[in-house]
Residue, then its C-alpha position, 0 to 999 in steps of 0.5 A: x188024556x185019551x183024547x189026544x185031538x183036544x190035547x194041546x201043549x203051549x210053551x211060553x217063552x223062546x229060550x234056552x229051556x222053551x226051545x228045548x222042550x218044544x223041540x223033544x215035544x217034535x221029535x216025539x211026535x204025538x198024534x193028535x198033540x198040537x205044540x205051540x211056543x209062544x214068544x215075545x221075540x221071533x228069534x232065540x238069544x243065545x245069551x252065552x255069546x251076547x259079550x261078544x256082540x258088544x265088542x263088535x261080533x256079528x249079532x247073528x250068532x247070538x240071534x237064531x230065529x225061531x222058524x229056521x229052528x223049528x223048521x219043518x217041525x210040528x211046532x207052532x211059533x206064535x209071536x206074542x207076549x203073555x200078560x195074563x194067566x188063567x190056571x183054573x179055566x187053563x188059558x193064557x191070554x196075549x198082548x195081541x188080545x188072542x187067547x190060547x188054551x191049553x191042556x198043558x203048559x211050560x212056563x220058560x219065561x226067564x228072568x229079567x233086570x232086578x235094580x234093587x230100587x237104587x236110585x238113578x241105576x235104572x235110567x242110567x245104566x246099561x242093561x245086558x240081558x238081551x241083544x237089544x241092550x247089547x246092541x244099544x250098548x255098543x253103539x253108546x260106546x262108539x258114540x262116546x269114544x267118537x266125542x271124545x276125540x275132540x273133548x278136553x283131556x279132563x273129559x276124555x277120562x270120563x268119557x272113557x272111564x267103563x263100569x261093570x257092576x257086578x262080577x258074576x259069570x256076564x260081568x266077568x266075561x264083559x269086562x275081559x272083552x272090554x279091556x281088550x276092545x276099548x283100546x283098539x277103539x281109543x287107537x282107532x279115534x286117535x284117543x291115547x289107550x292109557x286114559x281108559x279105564x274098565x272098572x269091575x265092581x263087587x259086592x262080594x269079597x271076590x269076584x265070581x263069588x259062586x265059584x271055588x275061590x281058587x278060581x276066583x283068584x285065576x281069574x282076577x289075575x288074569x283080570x288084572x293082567x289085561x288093565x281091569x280094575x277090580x273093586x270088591x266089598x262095594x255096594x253101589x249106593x246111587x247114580x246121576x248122569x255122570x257120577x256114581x256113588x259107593x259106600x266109600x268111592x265117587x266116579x265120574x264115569x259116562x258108561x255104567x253096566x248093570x249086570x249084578x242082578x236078576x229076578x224072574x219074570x214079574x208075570x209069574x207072581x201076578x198068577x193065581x196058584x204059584x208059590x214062591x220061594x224066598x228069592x221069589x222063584x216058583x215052587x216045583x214038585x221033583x217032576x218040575x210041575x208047579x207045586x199043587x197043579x199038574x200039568x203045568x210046569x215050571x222050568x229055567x230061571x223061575x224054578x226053585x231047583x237047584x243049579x237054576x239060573x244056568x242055560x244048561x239047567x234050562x236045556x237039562x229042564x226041557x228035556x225032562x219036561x218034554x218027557x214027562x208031558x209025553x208021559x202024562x198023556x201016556x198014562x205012564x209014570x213021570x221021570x223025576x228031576x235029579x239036577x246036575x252041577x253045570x259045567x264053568x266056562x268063563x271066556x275072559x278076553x280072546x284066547x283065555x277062558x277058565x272050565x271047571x268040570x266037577x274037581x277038574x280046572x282049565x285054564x288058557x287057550x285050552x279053556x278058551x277051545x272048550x268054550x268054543x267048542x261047547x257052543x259049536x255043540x250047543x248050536x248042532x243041538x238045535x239047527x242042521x249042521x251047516x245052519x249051525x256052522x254058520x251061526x258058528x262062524x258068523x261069531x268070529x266076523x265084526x259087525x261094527x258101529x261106526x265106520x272108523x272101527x270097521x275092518x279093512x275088509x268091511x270099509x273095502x266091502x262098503x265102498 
């Protein structure tokens, strides 16, 4: 490119490698390169932590907006929602009807709920893939424990009665937390703690089925020791309002979460130009540009790379990305992308967490410090220290619901 006035850099989507990418893009600081991000949502999610808003955290650790982020950064923040992608005339067009060109692109727009056309999962089930859902999630499980107070003891169980499906990393995590959480809930509605039930179900012979199976077995112990009921080789064939259907169980049950799968953003296969894998992932060369366009990249959740699908491979993408485009205007010749295994850090109720780094294992509160400790790090990555301190700390403050589970603290403060 040798006229850097006309050269502008979009970054679709606000996430982990979005954000990365556009903050390298800043601290480069191109002359004559305009970057702009645009975003559906004005806040970053930081998804690492979203279990914790359902079991009445502070959303603010979770909800970062974009503008503290990119702060006096030369980054453009535009609130819009890409519909249609035009790679031959190299322009995007957005819900709000603007248009925004460019001459080169990185599309981080993520991965969303997959349903597999199960009937009755979609309409009834809980999704857990934003701070919406998470939010709506748990403010359902206030108002059910709330009915359930006055309900007849038949009903109490099923109003209590908690599914997880799907034992990967989010459902794990959500199940620990749960178990903990439903019974300070049922103690603070006069509710007897033995009646609810936090189910975890898996299609796979094992929970956390991409994992080492020895840590599959820590985990389902520790699982199991905090009341989890744990069900594998399930497939869950369909569900009505109150009833869930499997291969060989029926459940009454209020609350079901849907956390087994994932595909990435349906506007990617309505682009001219891509290539998709079998899991419909688009197609990238080894410097993470969309297989036969040059210019345009592809990085998180929709890349076909290895370890895709993981925050630190998202993060690991947009440093690259943001390397190779100030490259490609330079002339120069583009860094490859050599993927990294992410490192485990599966939280597992408060204090137990189980870390896997390459052949080392953790276990416990040691587990737990460094999965702390990793998202301090994390936030440093992309606010100033007190921002990032902050947003640190506000994790550990409730923000409940219904003012029966308010802290004293809280109900002190209201009144």
């Amino acid at each position: 490119m040798k006229n850097l006035q006309e050269t502008k850099v979009v970054i679709v989507g606000g996430g982990f490698g979005g954000v990365r990418t556009a903050l390298n893009l800043a601290k480069i600081n191109l002359p004559g390169a305009k970057i702009i991000l645009v975003s559906n949502k004005p806040h970053f999610e930081y998804h690492a932590a979203l279990y914790r808003v359902v079991t009445g955290k502070s959303p603010l650790e979770v909800c970062i907006p974009l503008n503290e982020i990119f702060e006096n950064k030369n980054v453009e923040v535009v609130e819009d929602k890409i519909v249609k992608v035009d790679l031959t005339r190299k322009v995007l067009f957005g819900e709000s009807g603007s248009k925004y060109k460019f001459n080169f692109l990185v599309a981080a727009l993520g991965s969303e709920t997959a349903y597999f056309d199960i009937p009755g999962l979609k309409e009834y089930s809980f999704g857990f893939k934003s701070i919406t859902e998470a939010l709506r999630l748990k403010n359902h499980l206030h108002e059910v424990f709330a009915s359930c107070e006055k309900a007849p003891k038949e009903e109490k169980v099923c109003l209590v009665h908690v599914v997880v499906v799907g034992a990967g990393s989010s459902g794990t995590e959500l199940a620990g937390e749960l178990a903990l959480y439903t019974k300070e809930m049922a103690k603070n509605h006069n509710i007897d703690p033995s009646l609810v039930t936090v189910d975890l179900i898996e299609v796979a012979p094992r929970i956390l089925p991409s994992l080492p199976e020895k840590v599959s077995k820590k985990v389902d112990k520790h699982l199991r020791s905090l009341g989890v009921n744990i069900f594998v080789n399930r497939a869950i064939l369909k569900e009505e309002i109150k009833q869930v259907y499997l291969h060989d169980i029926e459940m009454k049950v209020k609350t079901v979460i849907w956390t087994a799968g994932v595909k990435p953003n349906n506007l990617y296969r309505e682009v001219k130009g891509l290539e998709f894998d079998s899991k419909g992932r688009v197609l990238v060369d080894e410097y993470l540009q969309a297989k036969g366009q040059q210019g345009v990249f592809v990085i998180g959740d929709a890349a076909s790379t290895l370890y895709s699908g993981t925050a630190q491979t998202a993060i690991s993408d947009g440093k690259i990305v943001g390397e190779n485009i100030y490259r490609l205007i330079k002339g120069k010749h583009l860094v490859k992308n050599t993927p990294k295994k992410p490192v485990t850090a599966i939280p597992v109720g408060t204090g137990w967490a189980a870390v896997v780094i390459g052949l080392v294992e953790l276990y416990g509160s040691l587990g737990w410090s460094l999965r702390r400790l990793a998202d301090f790090r994390f936030f440093l990555t992309i606010l100033p220290f007190k921002k990032a301190l902050l947003a640190f700390q506000d994790g550990k403050t409730i923000c409940e619901t219904c003012s029966i589970c308010l802290p004293e603290t809280e109900v002190k403060a209201v009144i």
